[in-house]
N, C-alpha and C positions, 0 to 999 in steps of 0.2 A: 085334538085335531084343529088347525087353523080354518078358518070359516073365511069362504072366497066368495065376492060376490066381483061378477064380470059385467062390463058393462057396452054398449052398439056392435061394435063390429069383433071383440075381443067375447061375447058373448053368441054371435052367430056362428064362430069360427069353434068355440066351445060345444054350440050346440046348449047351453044351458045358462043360466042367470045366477046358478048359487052351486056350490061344492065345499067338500069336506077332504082337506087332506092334511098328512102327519107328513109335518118335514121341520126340523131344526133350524134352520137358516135361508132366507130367500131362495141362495143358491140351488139346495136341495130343492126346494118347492118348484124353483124353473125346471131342473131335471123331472120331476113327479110329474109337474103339466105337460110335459114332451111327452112321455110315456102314455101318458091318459088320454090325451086329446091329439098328439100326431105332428107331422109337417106344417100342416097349412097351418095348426094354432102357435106352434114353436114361430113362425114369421109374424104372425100377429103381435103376439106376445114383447117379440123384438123390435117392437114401436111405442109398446104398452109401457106405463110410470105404473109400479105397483104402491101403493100407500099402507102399512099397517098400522089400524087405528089413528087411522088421518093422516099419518106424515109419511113423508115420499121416504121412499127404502130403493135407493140407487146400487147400495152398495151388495152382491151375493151374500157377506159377510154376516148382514144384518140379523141377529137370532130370530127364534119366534115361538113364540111360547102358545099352547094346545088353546089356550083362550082368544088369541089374537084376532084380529079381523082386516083380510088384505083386499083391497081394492086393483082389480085388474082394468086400468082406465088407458082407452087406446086415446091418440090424440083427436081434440076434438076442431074442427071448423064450422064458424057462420060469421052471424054479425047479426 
């Protein structure tokens, strides 16, 4: 199982900071967090850069293996 950690606003719309879920490929994994967490985190989610083990994963395609570790990072502002 991929190991999620969510981070401001992609994390409140979760409702939590860290999850565990079995998906093959980004893709799947976006379908998984629809199911899990609903509307309002599927529109989150759809602003969000996910990273697996540091590197940006744009593409659905992208595999992902039960060890991995994805970063659900919404965009950030300041200065």
């Amino acid at each position: 199982m991929a190991t999620l950690r969510f981070f401001a606003g992609a994390a409140e719309a979760a409702e939590t900071e860290t999850a565990t879920l079995d998906a093959n490929t980004i893709g799947e994994l976006r379908a998984k967090l629809g199911e899990a967490y609903g509307t309002e985190f599927m529109r989150v989610l759809g602003l969000c850069s996910l990273l697996v083990n540091g590197a940006r994963a744009g593409d659905d395609a992208v595999a992902l293996a039960p060890t991995d570790a994805v970063d659900v990072l919404p965009p950030f502002a300041g200065g």
